[in-house]
C-alpha positions as CSV (number, residue, x, y, z in Angstrom):
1,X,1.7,0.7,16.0
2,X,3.8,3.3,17.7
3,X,4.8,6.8,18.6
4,X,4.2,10.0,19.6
5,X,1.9,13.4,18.3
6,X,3.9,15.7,15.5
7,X,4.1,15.6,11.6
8,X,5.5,13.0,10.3
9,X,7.6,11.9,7.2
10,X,5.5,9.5,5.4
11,X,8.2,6.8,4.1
12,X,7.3,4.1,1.2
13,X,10.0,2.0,1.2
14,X,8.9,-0.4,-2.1
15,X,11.2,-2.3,-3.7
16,X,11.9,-0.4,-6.9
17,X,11.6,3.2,-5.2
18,X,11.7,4.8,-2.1
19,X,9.4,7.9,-1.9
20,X,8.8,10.3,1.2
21,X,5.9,12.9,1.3
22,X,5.7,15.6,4.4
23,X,2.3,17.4,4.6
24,X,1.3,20.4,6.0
25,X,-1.9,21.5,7.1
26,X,-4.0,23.8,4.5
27,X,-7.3,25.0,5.5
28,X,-9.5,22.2,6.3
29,X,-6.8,20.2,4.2
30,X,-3.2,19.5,3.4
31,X,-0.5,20.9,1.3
32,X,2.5,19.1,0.2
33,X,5.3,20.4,2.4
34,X,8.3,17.9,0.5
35,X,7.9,15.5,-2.0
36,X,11.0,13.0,-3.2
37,X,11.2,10.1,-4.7
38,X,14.4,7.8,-5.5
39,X,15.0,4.9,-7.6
40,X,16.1,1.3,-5.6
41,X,18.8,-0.7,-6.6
42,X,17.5,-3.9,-8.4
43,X,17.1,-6.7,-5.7
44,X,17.5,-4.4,-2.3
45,X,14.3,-5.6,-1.5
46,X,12.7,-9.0,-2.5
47,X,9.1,-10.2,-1.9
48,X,9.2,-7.5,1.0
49,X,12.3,-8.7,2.7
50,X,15.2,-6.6,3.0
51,X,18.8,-8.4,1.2
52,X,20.6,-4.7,1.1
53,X,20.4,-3.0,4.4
54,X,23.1,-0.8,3.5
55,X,22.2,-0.2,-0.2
56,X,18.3,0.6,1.1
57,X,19.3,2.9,4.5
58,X,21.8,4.9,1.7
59,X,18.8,5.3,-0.6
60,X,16.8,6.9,2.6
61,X,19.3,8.8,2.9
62,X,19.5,10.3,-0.4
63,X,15.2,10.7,-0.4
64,X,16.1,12.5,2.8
65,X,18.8,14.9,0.9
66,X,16.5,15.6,-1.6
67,X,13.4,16.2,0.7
68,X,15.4,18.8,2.7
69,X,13.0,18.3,5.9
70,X,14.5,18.8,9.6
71,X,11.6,16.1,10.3
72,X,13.3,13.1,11.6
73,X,10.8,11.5,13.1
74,X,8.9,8.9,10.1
75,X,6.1,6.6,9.2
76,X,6.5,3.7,7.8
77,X,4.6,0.4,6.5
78,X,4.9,-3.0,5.8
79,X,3.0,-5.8,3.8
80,X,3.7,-9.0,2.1
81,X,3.6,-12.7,3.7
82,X,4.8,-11.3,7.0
83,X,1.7,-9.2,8.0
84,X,-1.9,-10.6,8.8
85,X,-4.9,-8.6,8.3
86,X,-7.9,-10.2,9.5
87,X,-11.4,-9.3,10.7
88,X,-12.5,-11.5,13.6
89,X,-15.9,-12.1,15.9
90,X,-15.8,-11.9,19.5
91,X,-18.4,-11.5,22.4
92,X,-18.9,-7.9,23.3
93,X,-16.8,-6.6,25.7
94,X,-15.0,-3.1,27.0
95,X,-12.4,-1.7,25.1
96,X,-10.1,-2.6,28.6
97,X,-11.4,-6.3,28.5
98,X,-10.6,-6.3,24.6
99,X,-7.2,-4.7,25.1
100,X,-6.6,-7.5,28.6
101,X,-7.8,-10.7,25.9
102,X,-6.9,-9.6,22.3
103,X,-3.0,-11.6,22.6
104,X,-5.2,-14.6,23.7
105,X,-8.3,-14.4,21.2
106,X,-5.3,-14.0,18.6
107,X,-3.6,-16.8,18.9
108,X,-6.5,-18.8,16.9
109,X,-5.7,-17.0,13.9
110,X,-2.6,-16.4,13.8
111,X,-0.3,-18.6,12.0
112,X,2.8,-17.4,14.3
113,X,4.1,-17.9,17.6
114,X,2.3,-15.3,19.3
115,X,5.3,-14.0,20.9
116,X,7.6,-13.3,17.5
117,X,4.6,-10.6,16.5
118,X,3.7,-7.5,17.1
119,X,-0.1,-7.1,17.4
120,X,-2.5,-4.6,16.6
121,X,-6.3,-4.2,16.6
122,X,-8.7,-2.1,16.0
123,X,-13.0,-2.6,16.3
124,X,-14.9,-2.2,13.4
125,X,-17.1,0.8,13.2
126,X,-19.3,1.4,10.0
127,X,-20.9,-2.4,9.7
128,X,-23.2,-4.3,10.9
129,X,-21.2,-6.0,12.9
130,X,-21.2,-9.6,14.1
131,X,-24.5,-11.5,15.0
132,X,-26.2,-10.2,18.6
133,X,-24.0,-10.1,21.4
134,X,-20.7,-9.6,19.5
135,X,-18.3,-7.9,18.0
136,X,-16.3,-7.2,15.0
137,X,-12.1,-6.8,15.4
138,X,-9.5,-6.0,12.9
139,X,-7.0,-7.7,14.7
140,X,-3.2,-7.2,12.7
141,X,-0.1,-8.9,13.5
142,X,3.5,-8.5,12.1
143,X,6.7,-10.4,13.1
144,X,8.6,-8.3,14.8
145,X,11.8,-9.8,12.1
146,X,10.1,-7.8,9.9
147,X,9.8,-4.8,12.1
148,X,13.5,-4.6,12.8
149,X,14.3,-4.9,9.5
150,X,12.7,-2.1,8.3
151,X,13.0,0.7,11.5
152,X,16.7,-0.9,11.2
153,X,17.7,0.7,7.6
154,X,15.4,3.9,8.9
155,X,17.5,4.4,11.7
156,X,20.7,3.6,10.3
157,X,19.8,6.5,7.4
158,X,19.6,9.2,10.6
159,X,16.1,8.7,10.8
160,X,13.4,7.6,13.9
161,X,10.7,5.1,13.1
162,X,8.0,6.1,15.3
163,X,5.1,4.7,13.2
164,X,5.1,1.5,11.6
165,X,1.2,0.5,9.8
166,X,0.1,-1.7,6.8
167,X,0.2,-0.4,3.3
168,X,-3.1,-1.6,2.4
169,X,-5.0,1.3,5.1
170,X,-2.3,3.8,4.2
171,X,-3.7,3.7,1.0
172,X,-7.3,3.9,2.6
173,X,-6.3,7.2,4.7
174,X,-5.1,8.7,1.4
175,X,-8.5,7.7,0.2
176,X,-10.4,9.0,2.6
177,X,-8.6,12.4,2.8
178,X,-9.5,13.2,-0.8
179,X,-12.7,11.5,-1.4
180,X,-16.5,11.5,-0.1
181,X,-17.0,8.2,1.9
182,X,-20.3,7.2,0.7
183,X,-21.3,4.8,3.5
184,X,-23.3,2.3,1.8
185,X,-20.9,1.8,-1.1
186,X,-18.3,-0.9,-1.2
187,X,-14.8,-0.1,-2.7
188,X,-12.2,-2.0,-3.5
189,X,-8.6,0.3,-3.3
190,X,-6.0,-1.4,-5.5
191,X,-2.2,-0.6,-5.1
192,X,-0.2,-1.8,-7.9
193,X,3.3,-1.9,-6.7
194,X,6.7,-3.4,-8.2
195,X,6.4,-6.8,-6.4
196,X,3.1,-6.7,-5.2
197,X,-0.9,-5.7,-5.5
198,X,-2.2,-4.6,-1.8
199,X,-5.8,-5.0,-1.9
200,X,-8.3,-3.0,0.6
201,X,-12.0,-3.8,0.2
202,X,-13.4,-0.7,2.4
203,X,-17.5,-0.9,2.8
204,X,-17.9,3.2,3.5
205,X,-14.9,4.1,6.5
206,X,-14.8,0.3,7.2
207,X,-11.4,-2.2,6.1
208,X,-13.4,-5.2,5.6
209,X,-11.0,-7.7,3.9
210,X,-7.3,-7.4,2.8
211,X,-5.2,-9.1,0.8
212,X,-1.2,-8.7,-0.8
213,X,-0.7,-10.6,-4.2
214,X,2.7,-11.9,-5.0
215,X,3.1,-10.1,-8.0
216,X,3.5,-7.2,-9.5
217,X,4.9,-4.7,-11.9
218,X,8.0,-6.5,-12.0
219,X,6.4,-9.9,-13.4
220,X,5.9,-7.3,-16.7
221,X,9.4,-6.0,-17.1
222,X,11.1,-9.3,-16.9
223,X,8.7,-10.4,-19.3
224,X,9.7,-7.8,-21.7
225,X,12.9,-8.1,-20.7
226,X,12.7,-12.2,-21.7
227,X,10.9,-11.3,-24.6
228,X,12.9,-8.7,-26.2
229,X,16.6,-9.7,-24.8
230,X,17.3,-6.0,-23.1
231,X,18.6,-5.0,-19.6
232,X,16.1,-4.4,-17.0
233,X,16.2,-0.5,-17.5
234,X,15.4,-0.3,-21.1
235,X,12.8,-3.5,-20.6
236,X,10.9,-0.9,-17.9
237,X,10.9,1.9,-20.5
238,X,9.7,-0.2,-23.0
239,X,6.7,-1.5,-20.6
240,X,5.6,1.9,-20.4
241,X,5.7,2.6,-24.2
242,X,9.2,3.2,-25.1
243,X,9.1,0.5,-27.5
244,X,8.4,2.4,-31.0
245,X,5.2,2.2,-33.1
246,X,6.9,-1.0,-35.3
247,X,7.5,-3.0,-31.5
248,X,4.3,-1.7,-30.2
249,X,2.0,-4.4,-31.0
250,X,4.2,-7.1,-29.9
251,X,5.2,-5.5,-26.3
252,X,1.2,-5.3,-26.3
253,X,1.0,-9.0,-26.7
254,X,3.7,-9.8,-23.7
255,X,1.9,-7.1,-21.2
256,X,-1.8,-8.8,-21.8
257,X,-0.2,-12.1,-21.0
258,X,0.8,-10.9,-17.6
259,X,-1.9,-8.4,-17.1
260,X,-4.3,-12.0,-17.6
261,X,-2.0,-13.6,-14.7
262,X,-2.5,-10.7,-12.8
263,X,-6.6,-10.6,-13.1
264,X,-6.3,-14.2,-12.0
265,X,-4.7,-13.3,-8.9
266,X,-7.5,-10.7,-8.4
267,X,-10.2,-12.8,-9.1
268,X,-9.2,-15.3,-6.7
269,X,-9.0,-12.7,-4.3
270,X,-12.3,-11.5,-5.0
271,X,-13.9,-15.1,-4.9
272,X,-12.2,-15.6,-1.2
273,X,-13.7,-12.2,0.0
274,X,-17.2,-13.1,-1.6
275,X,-16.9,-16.2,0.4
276,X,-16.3,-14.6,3.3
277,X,-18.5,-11.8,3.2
278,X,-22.1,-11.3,4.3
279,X,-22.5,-9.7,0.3
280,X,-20.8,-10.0,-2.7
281,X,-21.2,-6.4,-3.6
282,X,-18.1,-4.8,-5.2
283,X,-18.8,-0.8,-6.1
284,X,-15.7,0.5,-8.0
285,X,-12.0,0.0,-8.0
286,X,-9.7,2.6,-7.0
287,X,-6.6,1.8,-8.3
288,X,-3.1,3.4,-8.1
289,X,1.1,2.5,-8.3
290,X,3.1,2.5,-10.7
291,X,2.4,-1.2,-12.4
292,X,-1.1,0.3,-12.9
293,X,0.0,2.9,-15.4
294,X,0.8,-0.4,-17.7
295,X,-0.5,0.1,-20.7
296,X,-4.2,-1.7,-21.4
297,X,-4.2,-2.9,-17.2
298,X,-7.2,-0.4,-15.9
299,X,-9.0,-1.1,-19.1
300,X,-8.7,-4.9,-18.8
301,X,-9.3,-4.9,-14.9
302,X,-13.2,-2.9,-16.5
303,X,-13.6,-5.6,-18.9
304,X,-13.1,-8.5,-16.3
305,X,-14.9,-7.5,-13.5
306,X,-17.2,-5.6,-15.1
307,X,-16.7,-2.2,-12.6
308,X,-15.9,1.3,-12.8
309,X,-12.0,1.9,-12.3
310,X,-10.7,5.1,-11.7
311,X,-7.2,6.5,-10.7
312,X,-6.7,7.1,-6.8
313,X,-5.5,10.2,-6.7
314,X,-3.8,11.7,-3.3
315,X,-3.7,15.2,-4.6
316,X,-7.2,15.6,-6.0
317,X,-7.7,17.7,-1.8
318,X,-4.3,17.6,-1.0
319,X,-2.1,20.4,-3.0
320,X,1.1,19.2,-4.3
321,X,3.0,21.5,-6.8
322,X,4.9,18.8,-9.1
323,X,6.4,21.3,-11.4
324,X,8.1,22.9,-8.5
325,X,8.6,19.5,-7.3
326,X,10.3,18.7,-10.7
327,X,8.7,15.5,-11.2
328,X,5.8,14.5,-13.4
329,X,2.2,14.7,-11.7
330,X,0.4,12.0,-13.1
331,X,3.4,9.4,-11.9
332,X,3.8,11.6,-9.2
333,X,-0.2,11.0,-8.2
334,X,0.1,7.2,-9.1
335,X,3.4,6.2,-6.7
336,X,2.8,8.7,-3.8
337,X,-0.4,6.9,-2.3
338,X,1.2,4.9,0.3
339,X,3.8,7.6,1.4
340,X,0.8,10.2,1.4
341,X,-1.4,7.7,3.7
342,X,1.9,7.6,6.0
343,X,2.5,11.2,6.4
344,X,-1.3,11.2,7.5
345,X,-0.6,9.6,10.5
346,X,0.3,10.6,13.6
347,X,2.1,9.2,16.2
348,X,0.3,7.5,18.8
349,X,-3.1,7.6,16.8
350,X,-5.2,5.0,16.0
């Protein structure tokens, strides 16, 4: 949404982690230049808004340590209730009439006041468009609340926010730096995160619907957590199979009970973009973040909707050393999406 022409940081700020990933270039690819991650403290962030400005801009601080990049300059994204994503028809016109109307066409669909946003658009390329005589925009708006919040803790850690894009098509640019874009197929990229699922239904290079789901990794912690009476640290252990074979069958009990919340979610999702869409035709899921390493979810996302799932990986072109890195590559693969996506950008771009 803004900037200038260098590398970038790419900065995931989620609300159980912060990771940062700095690329540089490789060949016809990338190679992971710095790679950190660090842990959030429980209830910085909630449903996307900041609580702890100083507890989250201390935590960027200490990704920053640990990256050990002169970089200052960043890339950041948002998502939740506070970002629109939506693809709308207008009449064909110039890109100088589109860029002269767009704050005026928006204000149809936009469920703000036009002037507490920050808009963004972008026309669709890779369709087939909208009926004779017009044209197909991915118009995006974010309050500019939201915006401050977020460059505010970024600049308060030392750091300049010079980019600020969606979640949902950072994880498409990681996509489409390590993968073939087959233009006829239509994927749906899934990012399970702690508090929420960004959806990204791309039909070859094309975004053609988004969606954020309120939910998210968390829901199956506190559930163990409920279950089980433990703390919130052992309770995420457990989720990810900590529990011991005599508890294992039980903590598999409480995780399908969410994971069936969290399909519902989805399928609603999917219903609305079948609705909406001129086909119904779903491909494969791509799915990545941490909540998706659950046990049994990528399985029981197959069984439901009856698709391929495979993990989105953002080093299967991209070469990222995690042993050097001292972290563990499959996680490592899983969480970095977004901050991957990010460092793609550059400032200024499109």
């Amino acid at each position: 949404m803004f900037g200038r022409s260098k590398g970038l940081v790419g900065l995931d700020i989620g609300s159980s982690a912060v990771k940062a990933v700095e690329l540089a270039a490789s060949g016809k690819s990338y190679r992971v230049a710095a790679y950190a991650s660090e842990t959030m403290a429980p209830d910085s962030i909630v449903d996307g808004a900041i609580i702890d400005g100083a507890g989250v801009a201390d935590t960027i601080r200490r990704v920053f340590e640990r990256l050990g990049t002169k970089t200052k300059d960043v890339a950041a994204s948002l998502s939740g209730n506070a970002v629109i994503v939506k693809k709308i028809s207008l009449p064909q016109m110039t890109e100088a009439e589109l860029a002269e109307s767009i704050k005026w066409e928006a204000e149809q669909y936009i469920p703000f006041d036009i002037q507490d946003v920050n808009l963004d658009y972008q026309i669709v390329q890779g369709t087939d468009g909208g009926a004779k005589g017009s044209m197909d925009v991915l118009l995006i708006a974010a309050k500019k609340e939201k915006i401050a919040d977020y460059t505010g803790v970024i600049t308060q850690a030392g750091r300049l926010p010079v980019v600020v894009d969606v979640d949902a098509f950072a994880m498409q640019n990681a996509f489409e730096a390590n993968y073939d874009i087959d233009p006829s197929a239509v994927t749906v990229l899934m990012n399970m995160g702690a508090s929420a699922v960004n959806i990204n239904i791309v039909s070859g290079p094309a975004s053609i619907f988004t969606r954020d789901v309120s939910i998210g990794g968390n829901a199956y912690t506190e559930a163990v957590q409920r279950e089980f009476n433990l703390t919130f640290t052992r309770a995420e252990a457990t989720k990810h199979g900590a529990a011991g074979d005599e508890r294992a069958d039980e903590v598999d009990a409480v995780l399908r009970a969410v994971s069936d919340n969290v399909l519902l979610e989805i399928q609603k999702t999917f219903d609305f973009y079948r609705s909406t869409a001129a086909s119904d035709r779903l491909d494969r899921v791509m799915l990545c973040g941490g909540a998706a390493r659950v046990h049994g979810f990528a399985g029981a996302l197959a069984d439901r909707f009856g698709l391929p799932v495979e993990p989105l990986n953002p080093f299967r072109r991209i070469a990222f050393d995690a042993a050097r890195a001292g972290v563990d590559a499959d996680e490592a693969a899983s969480t970095a999406v977004v901050a991957v996506g990010l460092a793609l950008r550059r400032a200024g771009d499109r």
